[in-house]
C-alpha positions as CSV (number, residue, x, y, z in Angstrom):
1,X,25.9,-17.6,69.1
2,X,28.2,-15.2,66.4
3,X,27.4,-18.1,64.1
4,X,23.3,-17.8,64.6
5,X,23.9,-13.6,64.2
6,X,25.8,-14.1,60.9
7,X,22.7,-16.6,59.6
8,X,20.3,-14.1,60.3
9,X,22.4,-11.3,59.2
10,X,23.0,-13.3,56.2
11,X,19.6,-14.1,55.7
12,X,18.3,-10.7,56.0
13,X,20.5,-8.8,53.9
14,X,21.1,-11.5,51.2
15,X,24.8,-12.7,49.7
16,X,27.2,-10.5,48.6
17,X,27.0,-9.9,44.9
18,X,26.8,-6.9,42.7
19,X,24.6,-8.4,40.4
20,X,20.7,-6.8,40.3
21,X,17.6,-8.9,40.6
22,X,15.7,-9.7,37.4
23,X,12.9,-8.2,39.6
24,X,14.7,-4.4,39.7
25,X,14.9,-4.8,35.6
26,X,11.4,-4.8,35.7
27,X,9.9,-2.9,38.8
28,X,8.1,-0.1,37.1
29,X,9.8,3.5,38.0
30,X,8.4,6.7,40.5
31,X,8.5,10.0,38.9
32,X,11.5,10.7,41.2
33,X,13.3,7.4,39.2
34,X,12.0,9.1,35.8
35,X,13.4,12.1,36.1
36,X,16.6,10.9,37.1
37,X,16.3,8.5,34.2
38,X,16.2,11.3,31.8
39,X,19.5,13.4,33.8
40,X,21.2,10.4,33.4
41,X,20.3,10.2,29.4
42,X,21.6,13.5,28.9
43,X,24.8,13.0,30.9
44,X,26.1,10.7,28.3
45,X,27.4,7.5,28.9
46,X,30.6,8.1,28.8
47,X,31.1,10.0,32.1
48,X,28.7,7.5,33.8
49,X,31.2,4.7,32.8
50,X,34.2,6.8,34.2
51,X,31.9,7.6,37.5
52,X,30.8,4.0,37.4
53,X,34.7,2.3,36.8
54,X,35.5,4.3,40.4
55,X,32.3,3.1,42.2
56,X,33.2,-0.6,41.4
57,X,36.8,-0.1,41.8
58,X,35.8,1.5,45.5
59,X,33.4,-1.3,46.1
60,X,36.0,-4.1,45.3
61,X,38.5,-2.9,47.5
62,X,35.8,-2.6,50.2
63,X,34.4,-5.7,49.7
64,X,38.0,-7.0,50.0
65,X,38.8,-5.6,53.0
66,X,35.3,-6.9,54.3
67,X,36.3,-10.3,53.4
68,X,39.6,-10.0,55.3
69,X,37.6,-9.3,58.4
70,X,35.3,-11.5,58.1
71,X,37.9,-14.5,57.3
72,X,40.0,-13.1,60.1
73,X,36.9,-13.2,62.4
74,X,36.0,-16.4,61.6
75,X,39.3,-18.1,62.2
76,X,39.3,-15.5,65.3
77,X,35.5,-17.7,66.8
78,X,37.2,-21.2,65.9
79,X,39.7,-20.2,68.6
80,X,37.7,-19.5,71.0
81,X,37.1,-23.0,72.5
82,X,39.8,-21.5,75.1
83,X,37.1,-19.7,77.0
84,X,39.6,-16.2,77.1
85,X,36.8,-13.9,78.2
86,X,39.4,-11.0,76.6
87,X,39.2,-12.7,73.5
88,X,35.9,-13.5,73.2
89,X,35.3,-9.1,73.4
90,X,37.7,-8.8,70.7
91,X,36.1,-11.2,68.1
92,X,32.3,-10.0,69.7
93,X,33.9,-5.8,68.4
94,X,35.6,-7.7,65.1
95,X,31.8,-9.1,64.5
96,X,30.1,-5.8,64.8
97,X,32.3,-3.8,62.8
98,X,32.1,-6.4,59.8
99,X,27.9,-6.2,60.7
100,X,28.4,-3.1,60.4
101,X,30.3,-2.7,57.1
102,X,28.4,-5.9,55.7
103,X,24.8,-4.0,56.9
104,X,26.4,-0.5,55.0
105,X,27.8,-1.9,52.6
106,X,24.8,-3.5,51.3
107,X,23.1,-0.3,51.1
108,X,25.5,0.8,48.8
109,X,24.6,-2.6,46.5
110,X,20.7,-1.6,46.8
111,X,21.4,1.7,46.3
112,X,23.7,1.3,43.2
113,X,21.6,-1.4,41.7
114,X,18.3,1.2,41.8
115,X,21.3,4.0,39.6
116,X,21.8,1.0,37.3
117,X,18.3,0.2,36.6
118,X,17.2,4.1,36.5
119,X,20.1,3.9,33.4
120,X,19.2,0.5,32.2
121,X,15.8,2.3,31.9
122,X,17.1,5.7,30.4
123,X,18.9,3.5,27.7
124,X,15.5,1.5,27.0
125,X,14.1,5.1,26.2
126,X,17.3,6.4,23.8
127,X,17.0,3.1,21.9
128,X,13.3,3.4,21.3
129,X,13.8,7.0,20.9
130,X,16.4,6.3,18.4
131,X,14.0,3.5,16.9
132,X,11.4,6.0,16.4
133,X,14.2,8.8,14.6
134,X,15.1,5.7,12.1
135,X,11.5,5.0,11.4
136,X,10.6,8.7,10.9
137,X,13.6,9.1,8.3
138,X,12.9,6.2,6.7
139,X,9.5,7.2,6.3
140,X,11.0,10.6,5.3
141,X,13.1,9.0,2.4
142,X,10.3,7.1,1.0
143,X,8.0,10.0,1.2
144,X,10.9,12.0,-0.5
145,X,11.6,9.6,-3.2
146,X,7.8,9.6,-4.0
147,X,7.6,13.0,-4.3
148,X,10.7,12.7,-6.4
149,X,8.8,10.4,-9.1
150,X,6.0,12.0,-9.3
151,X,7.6,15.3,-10.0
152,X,10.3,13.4,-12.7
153,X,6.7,12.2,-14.1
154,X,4.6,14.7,-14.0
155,X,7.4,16.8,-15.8
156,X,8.3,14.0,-18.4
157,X,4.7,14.0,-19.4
158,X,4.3,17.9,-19.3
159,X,7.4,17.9,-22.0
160,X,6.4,15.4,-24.0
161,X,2.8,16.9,-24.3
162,X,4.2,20.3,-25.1
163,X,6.7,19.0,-27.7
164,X,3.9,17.1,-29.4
165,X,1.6,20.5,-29.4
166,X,5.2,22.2,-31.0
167,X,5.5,19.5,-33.8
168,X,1.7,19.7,-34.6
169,X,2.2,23.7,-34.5
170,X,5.1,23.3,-37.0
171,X,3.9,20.9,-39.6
172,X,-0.1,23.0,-39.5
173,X,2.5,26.5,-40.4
174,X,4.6,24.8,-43.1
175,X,1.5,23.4,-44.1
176,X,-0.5,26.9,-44.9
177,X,2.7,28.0,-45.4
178,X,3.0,25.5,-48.5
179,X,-0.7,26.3,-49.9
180,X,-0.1,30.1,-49.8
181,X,2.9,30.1,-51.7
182,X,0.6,27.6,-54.3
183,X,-2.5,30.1,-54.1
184,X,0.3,33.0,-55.0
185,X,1.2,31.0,-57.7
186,X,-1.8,30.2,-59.0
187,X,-3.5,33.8,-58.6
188,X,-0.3,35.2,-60.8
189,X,-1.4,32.6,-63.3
190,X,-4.8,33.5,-63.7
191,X,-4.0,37.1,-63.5
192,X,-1.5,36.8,-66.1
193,X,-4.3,34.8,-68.4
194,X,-6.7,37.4,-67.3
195,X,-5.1,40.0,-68.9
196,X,-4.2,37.9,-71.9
197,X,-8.1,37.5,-72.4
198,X,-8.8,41.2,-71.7
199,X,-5.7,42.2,-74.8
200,X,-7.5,39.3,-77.0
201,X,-10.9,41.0,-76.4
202,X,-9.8,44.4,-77.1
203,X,-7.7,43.3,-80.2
204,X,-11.6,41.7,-81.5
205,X,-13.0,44.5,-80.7
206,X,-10.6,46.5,-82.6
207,X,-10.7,44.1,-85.5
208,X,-14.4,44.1,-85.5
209,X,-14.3,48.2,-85.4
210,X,-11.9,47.7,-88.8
211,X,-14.0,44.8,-90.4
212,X,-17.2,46.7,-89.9
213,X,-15.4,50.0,-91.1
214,X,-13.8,48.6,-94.2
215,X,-17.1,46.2,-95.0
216,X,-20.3,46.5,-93.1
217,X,-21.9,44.7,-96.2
218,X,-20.4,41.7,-96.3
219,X,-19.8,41.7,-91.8
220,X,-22.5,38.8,-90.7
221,X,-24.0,40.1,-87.7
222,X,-24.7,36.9,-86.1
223,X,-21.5,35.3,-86.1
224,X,-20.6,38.7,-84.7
225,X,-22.4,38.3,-82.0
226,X,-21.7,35.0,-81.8
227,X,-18.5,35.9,-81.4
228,X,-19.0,38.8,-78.8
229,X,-21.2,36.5,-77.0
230,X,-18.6,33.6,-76.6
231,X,-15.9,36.5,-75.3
232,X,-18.3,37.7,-72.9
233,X,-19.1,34.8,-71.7
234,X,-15.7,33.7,-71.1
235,X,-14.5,37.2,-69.6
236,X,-18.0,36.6,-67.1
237,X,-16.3,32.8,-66.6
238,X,-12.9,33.9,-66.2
239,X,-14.0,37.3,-63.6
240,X,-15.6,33.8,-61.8
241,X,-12.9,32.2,-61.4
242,X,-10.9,34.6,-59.9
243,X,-13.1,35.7,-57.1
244,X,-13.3,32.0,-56.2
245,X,-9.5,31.6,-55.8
246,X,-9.7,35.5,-54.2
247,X,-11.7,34.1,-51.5
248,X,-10.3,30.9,-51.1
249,X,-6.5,32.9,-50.8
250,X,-8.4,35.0,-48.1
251,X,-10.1,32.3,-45.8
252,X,-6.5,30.5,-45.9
253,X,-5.4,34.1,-44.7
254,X,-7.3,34.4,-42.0
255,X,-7.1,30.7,-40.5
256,X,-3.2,31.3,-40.8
């Protein structure tokens, strides 16, 4: 009869073992689990290993002294072929104590496995929590090193353009720079002959003023004017000339 009890006991509750079903992995969790979940998550794993180290030590030295009953029980119904009605009430009291602490202490299995799947659960959401955080940065970096190149770019491009504008800028200045000092040059020049033509004229004139003073017979009036011609003609050339470099010196001016 003690034997048939324990079977169905057995049966009921299931064997001893601390390990969880697959089934407990995968049951999906109440709010109530959830939120215990998260506690659990920000507890740290470190104090639930300490809390957790004690509950298993607790349970092994229960689970030991269980065992101890129950063998002691056992051995306690193979004697009882005697018939001792005394001892028969003794092993029938040693029977449901160890019920007793079997049906308790599978509680504390059920309730212990449901604590270690609300953290196995909180640990599958801090590693995809964590996942995500590595992804993000990641996508962080790369969106930083992008920007990164693109600035280094943009900005080698924005010097190089400016140096060129600097370069053309220089060489356009030493350039009008170059002329000016040649214009200069040549305007002194021309002046200079200018002024040689205008003392030549002056000493014709002069000598034409003596000639016709000393010998108006013998002065031939057309090769005078000839003469007078030719000089104006080559003052009115020269007098040319010069406004044409004037205004060439002053549109080079202006564009400078």
């Amino acid at each position: 009869m003690r034997k048939e009890e324990m079977r169905i006991l057995s049966a009921r509750n299931g064997p001893l073992s601390t390990t969880m079903p697959a089934s407990t992995f995968e049951a999906e969790l109440t709010p109530v689990q959830k939120r215990k979940s998260v506690d659990y998550g920000i507890r740290g794993r470190s104090i639930y290993k300490q809390e957790r180290n004690v509950e298993n030590q607790q349970e092994l030295e229960a689970y030991t002294e269980l065992r101890s009953l129950y063998e002691k029980a056992l051995n306690e119904n193979l004697s009882l072929k005697s018939g001792d009605p005394h001892e028969s009430s003794i092993s029938t009291v040693k029977l449901d104590k160890e019920s007793n602490l079997r049906i308790s202490y599978a509680n504390e299995i059920e309730d212990l496995n449901e604590v270690l799947a609300e953290c196995m659960q909180s640990i599958r959401v801090l590693k995809e929590y964590q996942k995500e955080l590595i992804n993000n940065k990641i996508h962080a970096k790369k969106e930083l090193d992008d920007q990164r190149s693109m600035h280094s770019f943009a900005k080698d491009n924005m010097v190089s353009l400016l140096q060129g504008k600097l370069n053309n800028t220089v060489d356009m200045l030493k350039t009008v720079y170059r002329d000016k000092k040649n214009l200069e040059a040549l305007l002194e020049k021309e002046e200079k002959h200018k002024h040689n033509l205008q003392g030549q004229s002056a000493a014709l004139e002069e000598k034409i003023k003596v000639i016709e003073g000393r010998n108006k017979e013998l002065m031939n009036t057309a090769q005078l004017t000839a003469q007078i011609s030719s000089t104006l003609s080559k003052q009115e050339a020269l007098n040319k000339k010069i406004e044409k470099y004037e205004s060439y010196i002053q549109s080079k001016m202006k564009k400078s």
